[in-house]
C-alpha positions as CSV (number, residue, x, y, z in Angstrom):
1,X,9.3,4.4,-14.1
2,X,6.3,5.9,-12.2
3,X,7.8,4.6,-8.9
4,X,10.2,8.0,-10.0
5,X,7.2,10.2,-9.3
6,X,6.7,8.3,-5.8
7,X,10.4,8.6,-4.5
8,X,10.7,12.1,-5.3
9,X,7.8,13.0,-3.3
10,X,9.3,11.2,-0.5
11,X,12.2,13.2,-0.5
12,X,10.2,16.4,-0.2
13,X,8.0,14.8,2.4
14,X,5.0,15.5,0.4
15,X,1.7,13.0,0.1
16,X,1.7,10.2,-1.9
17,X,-2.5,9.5,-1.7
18,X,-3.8,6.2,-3.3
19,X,-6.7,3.9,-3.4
20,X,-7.3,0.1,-2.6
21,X,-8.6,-2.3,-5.4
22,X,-9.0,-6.1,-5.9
23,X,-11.2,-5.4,-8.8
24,X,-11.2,-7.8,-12.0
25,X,-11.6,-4.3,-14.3
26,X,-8.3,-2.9,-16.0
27,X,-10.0,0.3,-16.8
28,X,-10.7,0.7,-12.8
29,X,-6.8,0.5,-12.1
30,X,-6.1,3.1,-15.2
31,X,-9.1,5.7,-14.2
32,X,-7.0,5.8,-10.7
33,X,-4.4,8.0,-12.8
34,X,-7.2,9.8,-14.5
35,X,-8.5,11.1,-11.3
36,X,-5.2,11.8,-9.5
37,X,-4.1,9.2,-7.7
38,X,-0.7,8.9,-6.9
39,X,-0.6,4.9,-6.6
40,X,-3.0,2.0,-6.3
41,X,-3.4,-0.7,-3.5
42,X,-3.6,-4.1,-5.3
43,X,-5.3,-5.9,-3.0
44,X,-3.9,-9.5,-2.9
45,X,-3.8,-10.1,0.9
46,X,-7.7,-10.7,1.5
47,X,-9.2,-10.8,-2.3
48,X,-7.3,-13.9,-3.4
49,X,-6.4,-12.2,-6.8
50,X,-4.9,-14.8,-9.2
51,X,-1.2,-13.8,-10.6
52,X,-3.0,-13.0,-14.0
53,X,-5.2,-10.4,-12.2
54,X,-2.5,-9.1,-10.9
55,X,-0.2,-8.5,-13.7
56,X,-3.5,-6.4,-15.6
57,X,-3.9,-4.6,-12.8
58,X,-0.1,-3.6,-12.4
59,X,-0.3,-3.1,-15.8
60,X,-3.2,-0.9,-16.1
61,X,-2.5,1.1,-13.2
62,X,1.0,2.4,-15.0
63,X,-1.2,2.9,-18.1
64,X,-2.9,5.3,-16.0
65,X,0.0,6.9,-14.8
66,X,-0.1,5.6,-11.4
67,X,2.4,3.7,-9.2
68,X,1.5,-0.1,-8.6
69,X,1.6,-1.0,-4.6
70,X,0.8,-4.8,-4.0
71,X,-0.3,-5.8,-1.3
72,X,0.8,-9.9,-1.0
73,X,-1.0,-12.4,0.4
74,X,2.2,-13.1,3.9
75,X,6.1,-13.6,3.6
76,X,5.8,-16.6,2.0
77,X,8.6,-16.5,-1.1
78,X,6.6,-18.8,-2.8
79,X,3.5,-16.0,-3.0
80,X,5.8,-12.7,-3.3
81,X,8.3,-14.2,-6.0
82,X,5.6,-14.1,-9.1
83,X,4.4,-11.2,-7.7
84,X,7.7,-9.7,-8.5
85,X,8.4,-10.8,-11.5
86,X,5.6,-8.8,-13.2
87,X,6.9,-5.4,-12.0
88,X,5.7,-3.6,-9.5
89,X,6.7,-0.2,-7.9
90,X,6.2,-1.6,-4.7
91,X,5.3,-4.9,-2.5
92,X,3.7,-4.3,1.0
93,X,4.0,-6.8,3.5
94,X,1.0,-7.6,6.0
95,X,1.5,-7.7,9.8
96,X,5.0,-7.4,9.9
97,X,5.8,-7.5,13.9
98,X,9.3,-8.3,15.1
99,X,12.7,-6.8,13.0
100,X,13.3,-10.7,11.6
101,X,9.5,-10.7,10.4
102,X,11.5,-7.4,8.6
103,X,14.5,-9.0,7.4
104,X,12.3,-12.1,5.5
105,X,10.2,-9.6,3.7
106,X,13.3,-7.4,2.3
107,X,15.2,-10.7,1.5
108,X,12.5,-12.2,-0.5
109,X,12.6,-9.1,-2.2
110,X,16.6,-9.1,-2.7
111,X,18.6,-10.6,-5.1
112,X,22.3,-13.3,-3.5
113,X,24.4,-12.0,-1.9
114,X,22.1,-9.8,0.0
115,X,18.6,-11.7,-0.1
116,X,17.4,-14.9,-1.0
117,X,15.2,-13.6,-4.3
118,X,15.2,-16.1,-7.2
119,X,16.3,-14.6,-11.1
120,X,13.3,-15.4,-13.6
121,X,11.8,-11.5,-14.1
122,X,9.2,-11.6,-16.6
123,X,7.9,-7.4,-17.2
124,X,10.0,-6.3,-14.8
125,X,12.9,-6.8,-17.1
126,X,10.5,-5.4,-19.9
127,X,10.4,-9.3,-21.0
128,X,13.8,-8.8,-22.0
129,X,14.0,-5.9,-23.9
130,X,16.1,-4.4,-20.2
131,X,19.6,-5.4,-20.7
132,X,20.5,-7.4,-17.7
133,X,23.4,-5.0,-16.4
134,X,20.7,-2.2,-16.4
135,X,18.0,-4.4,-14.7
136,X,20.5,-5.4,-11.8
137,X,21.9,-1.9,-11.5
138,X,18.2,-0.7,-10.9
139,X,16.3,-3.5,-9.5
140,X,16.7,-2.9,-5.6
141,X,15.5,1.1,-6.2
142,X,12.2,-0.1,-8.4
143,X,10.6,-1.8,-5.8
144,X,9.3,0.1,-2.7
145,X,9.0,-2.7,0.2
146,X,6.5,-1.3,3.2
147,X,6.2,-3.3,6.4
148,X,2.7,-2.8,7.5
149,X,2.7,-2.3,11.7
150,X,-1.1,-3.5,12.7
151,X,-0.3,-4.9,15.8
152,X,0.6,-3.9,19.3
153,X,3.3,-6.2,18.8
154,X,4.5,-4.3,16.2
155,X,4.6,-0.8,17.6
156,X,6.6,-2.6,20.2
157,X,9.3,-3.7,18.1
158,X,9.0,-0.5,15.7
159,X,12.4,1.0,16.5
160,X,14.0,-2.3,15.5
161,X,12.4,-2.8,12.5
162,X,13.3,0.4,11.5
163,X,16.7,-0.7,11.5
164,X,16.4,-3.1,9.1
165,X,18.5,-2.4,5.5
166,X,15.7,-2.0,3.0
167,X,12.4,-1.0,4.5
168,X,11.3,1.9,2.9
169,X,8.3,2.7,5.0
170,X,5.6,1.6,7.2
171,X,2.0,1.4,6.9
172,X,-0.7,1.6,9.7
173,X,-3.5,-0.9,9.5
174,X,-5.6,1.1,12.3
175,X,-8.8,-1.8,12.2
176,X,-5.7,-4.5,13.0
177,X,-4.5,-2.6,15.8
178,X,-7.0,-1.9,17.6
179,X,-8.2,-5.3,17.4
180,X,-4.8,-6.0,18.9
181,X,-5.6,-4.4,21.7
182,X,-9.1,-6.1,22.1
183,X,-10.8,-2.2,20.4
184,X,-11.7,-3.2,17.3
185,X,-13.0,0.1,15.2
186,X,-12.6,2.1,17.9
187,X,-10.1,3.9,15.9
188,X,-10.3,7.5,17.8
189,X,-10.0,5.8,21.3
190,X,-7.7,6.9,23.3
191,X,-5.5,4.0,23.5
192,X,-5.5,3.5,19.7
193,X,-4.5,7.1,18.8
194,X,-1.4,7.0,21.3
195,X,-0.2,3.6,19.5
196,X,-0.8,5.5,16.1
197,X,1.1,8.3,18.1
198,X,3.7,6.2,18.7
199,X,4.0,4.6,14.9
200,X,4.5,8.8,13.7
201,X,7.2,9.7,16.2
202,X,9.3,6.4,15.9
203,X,9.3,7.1,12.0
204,X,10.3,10.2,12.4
205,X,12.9,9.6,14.7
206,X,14.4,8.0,12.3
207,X,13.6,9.5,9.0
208,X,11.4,6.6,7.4
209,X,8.5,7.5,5.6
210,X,4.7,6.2,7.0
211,X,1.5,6.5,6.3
212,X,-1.6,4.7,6.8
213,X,-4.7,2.1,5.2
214,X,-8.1,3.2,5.9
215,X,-11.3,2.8,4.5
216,X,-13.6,6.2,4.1
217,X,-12.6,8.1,7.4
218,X,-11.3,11.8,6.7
219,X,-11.2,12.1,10.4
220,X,-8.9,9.6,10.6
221,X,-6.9,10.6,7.4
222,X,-6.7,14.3,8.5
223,X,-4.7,13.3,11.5
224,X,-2.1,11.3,9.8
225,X,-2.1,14.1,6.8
226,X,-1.3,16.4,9.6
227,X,1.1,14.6,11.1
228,X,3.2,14.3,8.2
229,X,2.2,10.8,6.6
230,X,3.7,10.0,3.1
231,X,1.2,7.3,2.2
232,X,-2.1,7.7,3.0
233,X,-4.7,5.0,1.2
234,X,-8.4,5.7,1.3
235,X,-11.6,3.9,0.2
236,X,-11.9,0.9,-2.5
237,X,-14.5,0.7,-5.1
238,X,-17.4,-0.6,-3.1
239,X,-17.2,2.2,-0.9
240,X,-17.2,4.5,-3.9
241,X,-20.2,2.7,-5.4
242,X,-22.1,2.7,-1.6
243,X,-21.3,6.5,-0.6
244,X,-22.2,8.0,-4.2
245,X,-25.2,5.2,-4.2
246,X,-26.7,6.6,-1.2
247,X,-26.3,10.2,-2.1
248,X,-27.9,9.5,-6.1
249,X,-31.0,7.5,-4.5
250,X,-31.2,9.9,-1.6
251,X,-31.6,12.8,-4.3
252,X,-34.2,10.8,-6.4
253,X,-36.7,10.0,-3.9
254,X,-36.1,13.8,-2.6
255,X,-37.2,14.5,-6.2
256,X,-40.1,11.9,-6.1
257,X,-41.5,13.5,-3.0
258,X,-41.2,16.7,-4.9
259,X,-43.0,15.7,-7.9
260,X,-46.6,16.8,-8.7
261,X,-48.4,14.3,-10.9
């Protein structure tokens, strides 16, 4: 299982560095392993990916070699449960801000008596060909389930949610909390960094892995790299396409200007 890969590198506190997508293209999800990625960011929270989208992306993505994160669309049962059935290495869990918020999200997750999850896997029993035994006996290690803290509400209640059974790790939404605090994008304020601040040192505290979701900021990603951060994402195809855009057309017309007819 590539989520394997994922939870050895989080016992030797290494990076685990991925990439977001919502794309309709499998062959995007499986290039993600080509290039060294170490998981990709379905998208499902602000896309609106249908459950077959899903599936080919989880799918391609492990063809690629890659662990597949998804990213669901609240707590709602009703929106994580087919989600789960198709198999992914991990489901994370928007704005998650108080330590019941926390305790909804793992039980969705969790098969009676400890959670509330319904039986009716579909690939994540490999259709079937997993005896059932062996499916059980694994099931609550094969799923990663990251609580995303993107609020100042959140940070708040960090040390409690961190006491929840079954959160694996959280994951900074920096635009979300700073919006929280009425400093949307002003990620390197003052303010914002000591909230980040905060996230890192109540993780560590107490030994849960944390990372963060960013768009193309290597300022930003430096400091939680530095800091220790597990999961860092960065980027999604359209701000691939726009930064290598701008630097192809750029070169062109240098080399149009250049030209002597």
């Amino acid at each position: 299982m590539k989520i394997d890969g994922i939870r050895k590198k989080m016992e030797r506190n290494q990076l685990c560095f991925g990439t977001h997508c919502s794309t309709t293209e499998p062959w995007y999800y499986e290039m993600c392993g080509f290039l060294g990625y170490d998981y990709v960011w379905i998208d499902n929270e602000h896309a609106g990916m249908t459950m077959p989208m899903v599936q080919n992306a989880i799918v391609a993505t492990n063809a690629g070699g890659c662990a597949a994160f998804v990213r669901v669309q609240n707590h709602d049962i009703a929106n994580v449960k087919p989600v789960l059935e198709v198999g992914p290495d991990g489901i994370i869990f928007p704005m998650v801000n108080t330590p019941e918020e926390a305790e909804k999200c793992v039980s969705v997750c969790t098969y009676p008596p400890k959670g509330i999850r319904g039986f009716g896997p579909l690939r994540a029993i490999q259709y079937g060909n997993m005896p059932l035994d062996t499916y059980l006996e694994q099931v609550d290690q094969s799923i990663l389930k990251l609580m995303q803290c993107e609020h100042v509400d959140a940070v708040n209640h960090l040390d409690e949610i961190l006491e929840v059974p079954g959160v694996d790790g959280i994951i900074c939404g920096p635009m979300d909390l700073s919006a929280s605090i009425n400093k949307m994008g002003q990620l390197t304020d003052p303010e914002v960094l000591e909230l980040m601040q905060r996230i890192i040192d109540t993780c560590k505290n107490h030994k849960v892995p944390f990372g963060v979701s960013i768009g193309v900021n290597y300022e930003l990603i430096q400091f939680w790299i530095e800091r220790g951060a597990t999961f860092v994402s960065m980027g999604t195809p359209a701000d691939y396409f726009w930064c290598m855009s701008k630097e192809v057309v750029s070169k062109a017309r240098e080399f149009e200007a250049a030209r002597k007819l």
